[in-house]
C-alpha distance (Angstrom), angle and dihedral (degrees) to the residues before:
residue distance angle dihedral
X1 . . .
X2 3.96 . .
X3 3.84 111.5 .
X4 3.89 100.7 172.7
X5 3.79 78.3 117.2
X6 4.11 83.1 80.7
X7 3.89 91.0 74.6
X8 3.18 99.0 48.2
X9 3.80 115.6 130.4
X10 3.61 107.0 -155.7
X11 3.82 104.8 50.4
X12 3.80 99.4 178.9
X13 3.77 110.1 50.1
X14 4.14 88.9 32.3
X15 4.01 105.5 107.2
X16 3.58 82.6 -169.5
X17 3.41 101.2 57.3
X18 3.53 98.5 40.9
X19 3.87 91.7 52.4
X20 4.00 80.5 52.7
X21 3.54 96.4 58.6
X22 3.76 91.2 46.0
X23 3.77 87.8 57.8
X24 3.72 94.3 50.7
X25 4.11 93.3 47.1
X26 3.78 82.2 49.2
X27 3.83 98.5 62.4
X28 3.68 92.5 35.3
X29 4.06 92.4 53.4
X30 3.74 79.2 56.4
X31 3.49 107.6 49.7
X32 4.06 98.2 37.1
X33 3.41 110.7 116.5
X34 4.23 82.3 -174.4
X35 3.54 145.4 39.3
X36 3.56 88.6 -99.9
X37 3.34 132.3 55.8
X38 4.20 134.1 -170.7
X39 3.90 113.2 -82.6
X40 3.28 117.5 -131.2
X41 3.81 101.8 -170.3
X42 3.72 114.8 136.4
X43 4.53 86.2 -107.3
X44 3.68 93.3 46.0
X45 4.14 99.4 33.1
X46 3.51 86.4 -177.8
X47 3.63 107.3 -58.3
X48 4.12 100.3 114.3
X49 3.74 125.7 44.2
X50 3.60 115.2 -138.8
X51 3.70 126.0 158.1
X52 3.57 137.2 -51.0
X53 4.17 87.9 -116.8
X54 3.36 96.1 40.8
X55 4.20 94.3 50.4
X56 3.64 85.1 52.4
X57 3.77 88.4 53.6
X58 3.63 87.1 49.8
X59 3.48 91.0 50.0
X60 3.62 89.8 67.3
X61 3.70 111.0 33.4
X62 3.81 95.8 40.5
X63 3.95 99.9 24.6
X64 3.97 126.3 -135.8
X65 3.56 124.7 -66.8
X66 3.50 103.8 -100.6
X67 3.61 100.7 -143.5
X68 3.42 98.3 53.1
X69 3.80 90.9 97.9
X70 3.83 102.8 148.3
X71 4.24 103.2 45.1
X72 3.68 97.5 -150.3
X73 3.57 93.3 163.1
X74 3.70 94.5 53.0
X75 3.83 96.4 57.5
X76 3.66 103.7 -81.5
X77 3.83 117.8 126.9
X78 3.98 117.1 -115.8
X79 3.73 118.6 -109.0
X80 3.71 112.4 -124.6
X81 3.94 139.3 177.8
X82 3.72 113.0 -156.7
X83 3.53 91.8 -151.5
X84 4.16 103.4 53.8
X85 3.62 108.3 70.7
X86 3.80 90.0 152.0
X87 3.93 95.1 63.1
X88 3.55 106.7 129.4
X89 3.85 92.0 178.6
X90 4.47 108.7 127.1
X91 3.60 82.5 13.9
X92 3.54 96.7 130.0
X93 3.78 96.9 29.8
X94 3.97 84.0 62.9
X95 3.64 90.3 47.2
X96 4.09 81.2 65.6
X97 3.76 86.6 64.5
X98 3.74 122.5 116.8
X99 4.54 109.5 -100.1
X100 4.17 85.6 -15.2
X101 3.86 83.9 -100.2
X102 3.65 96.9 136.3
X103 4.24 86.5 49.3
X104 3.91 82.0 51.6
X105 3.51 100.7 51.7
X106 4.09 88.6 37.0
X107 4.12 77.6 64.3
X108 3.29 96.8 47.8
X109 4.07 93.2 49.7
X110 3.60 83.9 53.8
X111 3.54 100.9 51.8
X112 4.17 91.7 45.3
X113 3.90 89.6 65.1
X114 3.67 114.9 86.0
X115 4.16 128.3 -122.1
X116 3.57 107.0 -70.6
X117 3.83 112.3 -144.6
X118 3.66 117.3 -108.6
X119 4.25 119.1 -99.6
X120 3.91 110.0 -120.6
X121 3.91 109.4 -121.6
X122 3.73 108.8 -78.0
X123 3.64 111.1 26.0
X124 3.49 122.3 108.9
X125 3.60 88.2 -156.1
X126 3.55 136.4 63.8
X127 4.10 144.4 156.0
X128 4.18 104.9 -52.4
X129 3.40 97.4 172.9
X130 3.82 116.2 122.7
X131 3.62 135.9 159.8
X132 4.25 130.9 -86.8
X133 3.61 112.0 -95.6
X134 3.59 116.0 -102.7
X135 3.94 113.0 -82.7
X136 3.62 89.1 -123.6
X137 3.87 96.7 45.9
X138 4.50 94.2 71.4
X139 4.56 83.3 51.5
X140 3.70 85.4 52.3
X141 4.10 95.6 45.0
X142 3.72 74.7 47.3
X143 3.70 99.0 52.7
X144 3.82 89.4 45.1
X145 3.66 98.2 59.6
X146 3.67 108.7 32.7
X147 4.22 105.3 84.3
X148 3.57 116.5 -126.4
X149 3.66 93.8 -112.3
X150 3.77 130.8 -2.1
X151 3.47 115.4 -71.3
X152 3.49 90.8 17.1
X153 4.02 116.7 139.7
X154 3.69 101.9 162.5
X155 3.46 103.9 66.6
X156 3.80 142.9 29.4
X157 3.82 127.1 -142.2
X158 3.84 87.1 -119.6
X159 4.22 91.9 38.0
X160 3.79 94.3 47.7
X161 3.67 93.6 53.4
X162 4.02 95.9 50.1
X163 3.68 94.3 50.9
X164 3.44 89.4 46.4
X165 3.64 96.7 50.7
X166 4.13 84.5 44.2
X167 3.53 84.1 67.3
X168 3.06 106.3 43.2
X169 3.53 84.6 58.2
X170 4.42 97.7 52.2
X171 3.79 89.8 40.3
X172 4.20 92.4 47.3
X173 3.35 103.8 -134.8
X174 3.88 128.9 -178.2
X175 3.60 112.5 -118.8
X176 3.93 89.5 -114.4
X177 3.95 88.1 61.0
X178 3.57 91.8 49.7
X179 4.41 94.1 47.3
X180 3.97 86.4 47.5
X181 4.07 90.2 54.0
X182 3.39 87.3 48.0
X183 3.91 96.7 51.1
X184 3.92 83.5 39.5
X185 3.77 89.3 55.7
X186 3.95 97.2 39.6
X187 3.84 93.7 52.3
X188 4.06 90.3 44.5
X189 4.34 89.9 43.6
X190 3.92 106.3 35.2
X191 3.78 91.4 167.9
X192 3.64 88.1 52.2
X193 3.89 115.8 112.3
X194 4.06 95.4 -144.7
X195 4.03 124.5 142.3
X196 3.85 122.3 -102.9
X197 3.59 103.6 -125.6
X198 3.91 136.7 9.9
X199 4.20 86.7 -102.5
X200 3.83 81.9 69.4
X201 3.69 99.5 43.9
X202 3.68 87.9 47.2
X203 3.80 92.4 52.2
X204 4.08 85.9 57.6
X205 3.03 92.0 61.7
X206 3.97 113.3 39.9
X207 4.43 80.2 66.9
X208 3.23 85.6 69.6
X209 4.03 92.7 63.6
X210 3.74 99.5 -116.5
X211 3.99 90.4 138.7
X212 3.54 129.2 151.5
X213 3.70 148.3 172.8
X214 3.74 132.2 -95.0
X215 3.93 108.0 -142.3
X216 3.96 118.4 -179.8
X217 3.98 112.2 -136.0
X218 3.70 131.7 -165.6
X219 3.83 114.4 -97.3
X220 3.75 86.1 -123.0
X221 4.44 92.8 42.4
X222 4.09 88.8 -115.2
X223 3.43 93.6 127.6
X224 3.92 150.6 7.8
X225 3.81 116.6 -131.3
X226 3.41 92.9 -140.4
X227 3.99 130.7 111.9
X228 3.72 113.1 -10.5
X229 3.95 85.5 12.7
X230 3.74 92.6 41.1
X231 4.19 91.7 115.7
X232 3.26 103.8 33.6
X233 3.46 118.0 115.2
X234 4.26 98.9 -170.9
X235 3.64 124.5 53.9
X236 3.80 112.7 -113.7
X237 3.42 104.5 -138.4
X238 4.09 108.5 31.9
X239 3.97 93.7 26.6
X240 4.05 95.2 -134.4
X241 3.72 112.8 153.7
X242 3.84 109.6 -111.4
X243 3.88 87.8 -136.9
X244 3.70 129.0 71.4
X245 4.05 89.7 -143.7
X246 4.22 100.6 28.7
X247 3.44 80.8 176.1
X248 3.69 113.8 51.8
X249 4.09 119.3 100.9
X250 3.80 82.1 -148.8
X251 4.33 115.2 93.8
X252 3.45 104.4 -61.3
X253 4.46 110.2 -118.7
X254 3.78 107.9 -156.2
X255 3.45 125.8 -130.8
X256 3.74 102.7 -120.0
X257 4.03 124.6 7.7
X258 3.83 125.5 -176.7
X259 3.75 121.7 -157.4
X260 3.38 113.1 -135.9
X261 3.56 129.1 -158.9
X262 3.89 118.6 -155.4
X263 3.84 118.9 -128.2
X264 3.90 103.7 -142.2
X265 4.34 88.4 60.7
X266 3.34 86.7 57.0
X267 3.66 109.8 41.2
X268 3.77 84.3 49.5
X269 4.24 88.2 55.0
X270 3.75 87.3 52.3
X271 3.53 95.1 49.0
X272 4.00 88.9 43.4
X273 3.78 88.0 60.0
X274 4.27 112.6 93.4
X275 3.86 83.4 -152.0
X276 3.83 99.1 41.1
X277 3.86 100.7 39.3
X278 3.74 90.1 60.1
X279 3.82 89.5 57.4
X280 3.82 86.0 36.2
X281 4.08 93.3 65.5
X282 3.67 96.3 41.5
X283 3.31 103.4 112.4
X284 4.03 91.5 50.0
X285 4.22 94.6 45.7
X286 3.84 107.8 22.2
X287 3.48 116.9 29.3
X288 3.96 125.6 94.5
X289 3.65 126.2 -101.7
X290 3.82 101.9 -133.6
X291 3.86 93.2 173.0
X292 3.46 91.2 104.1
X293 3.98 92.8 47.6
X294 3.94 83.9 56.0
X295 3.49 98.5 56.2
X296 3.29 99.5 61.4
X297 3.61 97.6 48.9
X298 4.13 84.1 55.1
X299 3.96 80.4 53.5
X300 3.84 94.6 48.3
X301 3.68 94.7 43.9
């Protein structure tokens, strides 16, 4: 689609540039899922929602933001190159962005596709194959874009909930708490689009691969029950019971559990990351090789 309509200086006698902005209201009509849609106006560079009539009007009086080139939040799908992870181009324009979630979930697209096999010198074509998105990851582009109410432009459906849970989390609330805010919050915001329960919220956010691993401990930290003490149900070398109730025919709630968090996961989100993988590799591409500089001191001394 040609947009060289966006840079066009005189917005209301251009033909071209009015045609332009009827294209883009177009495609965002059809992909709104609200009344309201993102504004990309070069004031708002949308971070408010307002509606469809008034973007257009915004369109006009303020002109587009000309960097928005690809209009991912209007419906049109992202370019991407599976083999530039260091493109820093829209970098800061999707700093702009409301909570970085749609920079997050841009990450986590990345990381979902597999390693795409290197083009020999000279071709202009090469292996382009790569896996289906997730199922979960289009509900969670979803999420981030639709505002938690109309004429909201604070907070995302997907945004709200992760703070909320974050939270929930510093301030150590039971899980009843947290359902009876919830219920509090749906009764007092019926137009908002929040979860029922914290089951729900916590679904949200294991898509966005924030897993870890449940690891029983000894009451007293002798031991982990975990591989070659994986079934035991005393510790070997203090004797406490693993269980708070070794008796009960009910499920059994350990004393102590530690969450664990593997390493590889997260090395890989780090390296997933444009702005992390840069820092990630700089050891191997930046730093200085002082061998030399050592020698000679060896020689001097």
């Amino acid at each position: 689609m040609d947009k060289s309509w966006m840079r066009i200086i005189d917005r209301f006698r251009s033909a071209e540039y009015r045609e332009g902005v009827y294209q883009f209201i177009t495609l965002a009509q059809a992909h709104a899922t609200t009344n309201n849609i993102r504004c990309p106006c070069r004031t708002c560079r949308n971070n408010f929602f307002h509606p469809i009539d008034l973007v257009e009007r915004h369109l006009f009086t303020i002109g587009i933001d000309e960097n928005y080139t690809e209009w991912i939040f209007h419906g049109e799908e992202e370019s991407w190159d599976a083999n530039e992870f260091d493109d820093d181009v829209n970098e800061v324009q999707r700093d702009e962005y409301v909570d970085d979630m749609d920079e997050m979930l841009d990450d986590i697209r990345l990381g979902s596709f597999p390693n795409v096999e290197p083009m020999e010198p000279g071709t202009s074509e090469g292996p382009t194959y790569v896996e289906p998105r997730p199922k979960n990851f289009d509900q969670l582009l979803e999420d981030a874009r639709r505002p938690l109410y109309p004429g909201c432009a604070n907070f995302s459906k997907l945004s709200f909930i992760v703070k909320l849970l974050h939270i929930r989390t510093i301030g150590g609330w039971s899980v009843k708490s947290f359902d009876m805010l919830l219920k509090l919050l749906k009764d007092s915001f019926p137009d908002a689009l929040l979860p029922d329960s914290y089951r729900e919220s916590r679904r949200m956010e294991r898509a966005l691969g924030f897993g870890y691993m449940k690891i029983d401990v000894c009451p007293n930290d002798c031991i982990l029950y975990w591989k070659e003490n994986a079934d035991k149900h005393d510790c070997p070398k203090c004797g406490m019971s693993r269980w708070e109730t070794p008796t009960t025919k009910q499920k059994k709630i350990p004393h102590k559990v530690l969450r664990y968090f593997p390493l590889k996961p997260r090395l890989k989100r780090l390296f997933m990351s444009k702005k992390t993988a840069v820092s990630m590799r700089w050891h191997k591409e930046h730093r200085v090789d002082d061998s030399n500089v050592e020698s000679k001191w060896h020689v001097l001394i």
